[in-house]
C-alpha positions as CSV (number, residue, x, y, z in Angstrom):
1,X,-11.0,17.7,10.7
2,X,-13.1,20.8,10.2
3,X,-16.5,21.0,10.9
4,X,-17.4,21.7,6.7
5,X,-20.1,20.2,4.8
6,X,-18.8,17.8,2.3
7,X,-17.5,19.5,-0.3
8,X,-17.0,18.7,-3.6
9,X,-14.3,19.0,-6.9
10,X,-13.7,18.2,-10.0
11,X,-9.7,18.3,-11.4
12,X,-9.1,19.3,-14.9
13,X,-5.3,18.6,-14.0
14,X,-5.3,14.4,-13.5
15,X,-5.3,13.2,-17.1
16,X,-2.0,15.0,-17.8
17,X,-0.4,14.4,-14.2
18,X,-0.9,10.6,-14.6
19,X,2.2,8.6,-15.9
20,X,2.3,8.0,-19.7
21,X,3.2,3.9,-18.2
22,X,-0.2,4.1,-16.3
23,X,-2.5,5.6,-18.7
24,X,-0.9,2.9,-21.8
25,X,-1.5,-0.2,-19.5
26,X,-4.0,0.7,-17.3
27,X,-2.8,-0.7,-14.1
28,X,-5.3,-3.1,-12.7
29,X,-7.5,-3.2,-16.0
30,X,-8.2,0.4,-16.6
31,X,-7.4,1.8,-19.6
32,X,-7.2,5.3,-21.4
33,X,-10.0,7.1,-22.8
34,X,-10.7,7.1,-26.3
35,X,-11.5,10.1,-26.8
36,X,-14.2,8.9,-30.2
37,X,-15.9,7.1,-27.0
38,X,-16.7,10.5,-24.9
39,X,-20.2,11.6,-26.0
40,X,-20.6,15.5,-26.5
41,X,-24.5,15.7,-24.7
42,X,-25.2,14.0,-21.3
43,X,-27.5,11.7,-21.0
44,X,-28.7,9.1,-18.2
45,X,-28.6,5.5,-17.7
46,X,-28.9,3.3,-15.1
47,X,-25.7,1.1,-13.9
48,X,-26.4,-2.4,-14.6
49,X,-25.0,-4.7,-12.4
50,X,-22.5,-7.4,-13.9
51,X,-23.3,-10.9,-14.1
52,X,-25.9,-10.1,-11.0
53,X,-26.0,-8.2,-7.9
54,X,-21.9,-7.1,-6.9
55,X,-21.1,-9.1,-4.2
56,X,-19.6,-7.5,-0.9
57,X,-15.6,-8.5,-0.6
58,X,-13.7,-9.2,2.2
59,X,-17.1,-10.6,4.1
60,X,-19.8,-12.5,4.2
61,X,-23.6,-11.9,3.3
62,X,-26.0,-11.0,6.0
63,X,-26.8,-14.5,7.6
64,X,-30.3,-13.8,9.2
65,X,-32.8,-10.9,9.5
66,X,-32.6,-8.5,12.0
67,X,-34.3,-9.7,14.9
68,X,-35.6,-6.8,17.3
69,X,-36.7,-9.2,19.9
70,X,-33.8,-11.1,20.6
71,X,-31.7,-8.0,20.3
72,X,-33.7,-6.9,23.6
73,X,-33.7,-9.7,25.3
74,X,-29.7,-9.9,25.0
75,X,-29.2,-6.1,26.2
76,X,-31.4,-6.8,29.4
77,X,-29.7,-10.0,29.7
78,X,-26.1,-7.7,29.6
79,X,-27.7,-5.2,31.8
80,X,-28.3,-7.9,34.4
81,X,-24.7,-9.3,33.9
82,X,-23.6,-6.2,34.8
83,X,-24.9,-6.0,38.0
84,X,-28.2,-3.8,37.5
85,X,-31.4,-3.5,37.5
86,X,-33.3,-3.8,33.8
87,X,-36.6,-3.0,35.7
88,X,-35.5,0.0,37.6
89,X,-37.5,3.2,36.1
90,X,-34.1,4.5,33.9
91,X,-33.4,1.1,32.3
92,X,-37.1,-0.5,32.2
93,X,-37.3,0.4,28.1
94,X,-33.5,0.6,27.6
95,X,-33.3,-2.8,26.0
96,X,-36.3,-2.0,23.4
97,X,-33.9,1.6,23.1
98,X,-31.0,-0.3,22.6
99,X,-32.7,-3.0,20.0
100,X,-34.0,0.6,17.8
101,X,-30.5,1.8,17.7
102,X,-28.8,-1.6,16.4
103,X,-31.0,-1.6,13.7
104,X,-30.0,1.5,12.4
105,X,-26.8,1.0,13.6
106,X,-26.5,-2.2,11.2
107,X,-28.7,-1.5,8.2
108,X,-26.0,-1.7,6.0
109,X,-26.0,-5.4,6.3
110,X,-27.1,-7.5,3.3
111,X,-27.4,-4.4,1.0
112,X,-25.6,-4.2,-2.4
113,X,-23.6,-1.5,-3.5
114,X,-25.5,-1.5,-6.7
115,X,-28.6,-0.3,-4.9
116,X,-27.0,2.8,-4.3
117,X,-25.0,3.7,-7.4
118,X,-27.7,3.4,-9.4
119,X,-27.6,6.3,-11.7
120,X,-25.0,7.0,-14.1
121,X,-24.7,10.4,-16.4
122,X,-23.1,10.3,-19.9
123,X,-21.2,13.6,-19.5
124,X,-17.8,12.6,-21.4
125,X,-16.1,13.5,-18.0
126,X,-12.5,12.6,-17.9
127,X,-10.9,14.0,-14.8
128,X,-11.1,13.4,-11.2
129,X,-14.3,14.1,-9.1
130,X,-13.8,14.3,-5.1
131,X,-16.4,14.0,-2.7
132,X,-14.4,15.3,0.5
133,X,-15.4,15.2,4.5
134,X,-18.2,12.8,4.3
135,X,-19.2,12.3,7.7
136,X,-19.8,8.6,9.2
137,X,-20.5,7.1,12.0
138,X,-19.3,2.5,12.2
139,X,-19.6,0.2,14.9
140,X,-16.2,-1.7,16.1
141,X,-17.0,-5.3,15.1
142,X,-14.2,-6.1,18.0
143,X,-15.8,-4.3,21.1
144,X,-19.3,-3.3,19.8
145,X,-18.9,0.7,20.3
146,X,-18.7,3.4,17.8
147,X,-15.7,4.7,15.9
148,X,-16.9,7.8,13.6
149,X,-14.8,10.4,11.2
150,X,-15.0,11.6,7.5
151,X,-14.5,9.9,4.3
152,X,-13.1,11.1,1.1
153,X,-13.7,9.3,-2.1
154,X,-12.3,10.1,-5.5
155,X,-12.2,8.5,-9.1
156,X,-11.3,8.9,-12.5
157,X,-14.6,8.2,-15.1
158,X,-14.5,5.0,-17.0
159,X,-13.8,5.4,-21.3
160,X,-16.9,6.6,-21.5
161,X,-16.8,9.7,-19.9
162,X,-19.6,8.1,-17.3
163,X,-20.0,9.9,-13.7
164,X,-22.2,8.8,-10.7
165,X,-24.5,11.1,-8.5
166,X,-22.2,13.1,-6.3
167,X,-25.2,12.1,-3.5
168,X,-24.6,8.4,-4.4
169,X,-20.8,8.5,-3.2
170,X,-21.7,9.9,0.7
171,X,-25.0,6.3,0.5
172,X,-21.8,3.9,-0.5
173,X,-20.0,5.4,2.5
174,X,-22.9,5.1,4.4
175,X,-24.2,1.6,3.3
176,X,-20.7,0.2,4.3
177,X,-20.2,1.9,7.5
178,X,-23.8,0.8,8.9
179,X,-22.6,-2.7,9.8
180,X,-20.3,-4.4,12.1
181,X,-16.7,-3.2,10.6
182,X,-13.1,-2.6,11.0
183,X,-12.0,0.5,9.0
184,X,-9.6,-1.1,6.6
185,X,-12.0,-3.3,5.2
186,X,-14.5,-0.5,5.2
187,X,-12.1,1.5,3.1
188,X,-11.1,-0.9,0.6
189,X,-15.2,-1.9,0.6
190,X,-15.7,1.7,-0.9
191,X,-12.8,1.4,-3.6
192,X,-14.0,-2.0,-4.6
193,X,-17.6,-1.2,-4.9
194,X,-16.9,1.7,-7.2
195,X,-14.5,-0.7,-8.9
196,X,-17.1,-3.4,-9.6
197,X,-20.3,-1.1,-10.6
198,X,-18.7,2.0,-12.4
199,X,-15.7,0.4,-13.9
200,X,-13.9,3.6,-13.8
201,X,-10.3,4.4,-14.8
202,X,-9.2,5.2,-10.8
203,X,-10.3,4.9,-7.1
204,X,-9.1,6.5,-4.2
205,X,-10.6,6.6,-1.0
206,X,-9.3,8.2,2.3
207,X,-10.6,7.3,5.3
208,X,-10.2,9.5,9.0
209,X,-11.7,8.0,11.9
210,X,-11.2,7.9,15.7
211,X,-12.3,4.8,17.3
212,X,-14.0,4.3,21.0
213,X,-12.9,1.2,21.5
214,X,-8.9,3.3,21.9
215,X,-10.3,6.4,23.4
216,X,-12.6,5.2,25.9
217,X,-10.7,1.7,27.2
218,X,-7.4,-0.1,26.5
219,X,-4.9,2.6,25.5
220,X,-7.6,5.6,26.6
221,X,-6.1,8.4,24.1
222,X,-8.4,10.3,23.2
223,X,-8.1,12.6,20.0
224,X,-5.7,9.6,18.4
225,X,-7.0,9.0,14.3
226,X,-6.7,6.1,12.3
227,X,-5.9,6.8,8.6
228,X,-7.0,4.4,6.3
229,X,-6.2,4.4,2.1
230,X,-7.0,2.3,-0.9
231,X,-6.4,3.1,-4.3
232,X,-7.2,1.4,-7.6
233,X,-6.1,2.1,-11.3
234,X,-4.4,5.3,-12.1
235,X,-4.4,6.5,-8.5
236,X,-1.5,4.0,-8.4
237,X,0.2,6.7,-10.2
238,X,2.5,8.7,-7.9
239,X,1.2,12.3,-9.6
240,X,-2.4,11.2,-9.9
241,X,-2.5,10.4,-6.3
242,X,-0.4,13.3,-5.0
243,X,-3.2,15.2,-6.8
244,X,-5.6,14.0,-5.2
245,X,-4.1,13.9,-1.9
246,X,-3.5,17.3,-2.4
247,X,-7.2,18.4,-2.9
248,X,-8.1,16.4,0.1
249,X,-5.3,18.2,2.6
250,X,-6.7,21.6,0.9
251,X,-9.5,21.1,3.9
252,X,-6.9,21.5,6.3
253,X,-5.4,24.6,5.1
């Protein structure tokens, strides 16, 4: 992974790569623009959520508040499990430290993506956007440390031609990685959440990460990385993907 901004593209190549079998059925529901549907002036709306807030899948709701106390007294509790001293001068405010960090390291939990895609632009848009190297940083749900790498997030604009705030992709990334998580299910959280709020026509998401929990114990390789991928709707296509695999590898180059 390079060290780059995220960086951002739009394709004017996907609508003819896609399969002619794709774009008549629509795999998954999506269909093919009409091209009487694509509005010649942009314009801005806000996404409406369908029949209520979009539910997270693959997991439950956030079961309680965050509870900054308790958080403390269970880190001073571990640091005495351990065998040390909570009161020594170094670890005296390391549990209140420790309580901050969670917080942020979890305030993903009991948010909607719908908070974050809120925007919508009626630009008649009908080719691929990419949002490439967006940096993250999850916690392991299985050990409780850090696993951390880029994302890159793609899709196709619904039959209306609709696009999203190229800000709002990097906030779903983040929303979902700022809870406890495994990085499949974070991945296919991102696809499904542009799925459900932008109905658009494809979804691909790529995900790069390299987890603690393998470099630091167990295994102990260091430098190893995970490669996550979920695709929706046209992306099931073997040219529309290999486009947009192909923009994603030009990083690397």
């Amino acid at each position: 992974m390079t060290s780059d901004s995220p960086e951002v593209f739009t394709d004017e190549r996907v609508g003819s790569g896609a399969s002619p079998e794709v774009n008549a059925t629509g795999s998954d529901g999506f269909g093919v623009p009409d091209p009487s549907t694509l509005g010649s002036s942009a314009t801005t709306t806000t996404a409406a959520p369908l029949d209520g807030p979009i539910r997270d899948r693959r997991r439950p709701q956030q079961v309680r508040p965050f509870d900054h106390d308790r958080v403390a007294r269970a880190v001073r509790e571990l640091l005495i499990g351990i065998g040390e001293d909570p009161d020594r001068e170094g670890l005296r405010k390391t549990p209140d430290r420790v309580a901050r960090a969670y917080r942020e390291a979890v305030e993903g939990l009991g948010r909607e993506p719908s908070e974050v895609l809120t925007t919508v632009f009626d630009e008649g848009h009908d080719e691929m956007v990419l949002v490439r190297d967006i940096d993250f940083s999850s916690l392991c749900e299985h050990h409780l440390v850090v696993f951390s790498g880029r994302a890159h997030v793609a899709y196709i604009p619904n039959n209306r031609g609709q696009i999203t705030g190229l800000s709002k992709l990097a906030r779903l990334v983040d929303l979902y990685a700022r809870r406890p998580q495994v990085q499949e299910r974070l991945t296919s959280q991102i696809a499904d959440a542009l799925v459900d709020v932008l109905e658009p026509r494809g979804v691909m998401v790529v995900v790069e990460a390299e987890h603690l929990c393998m470099s630091m114990r167990g295994v102990r390789k260091p430098g190893a990385t995970t490669v996550t991928s979920a695709v929706r709707g046209q992306f099931l296509s073997t040219a529309t993907r290999s486009e947009g695999m192909s923009l994603i590898l030009g990083s690397r180059r």
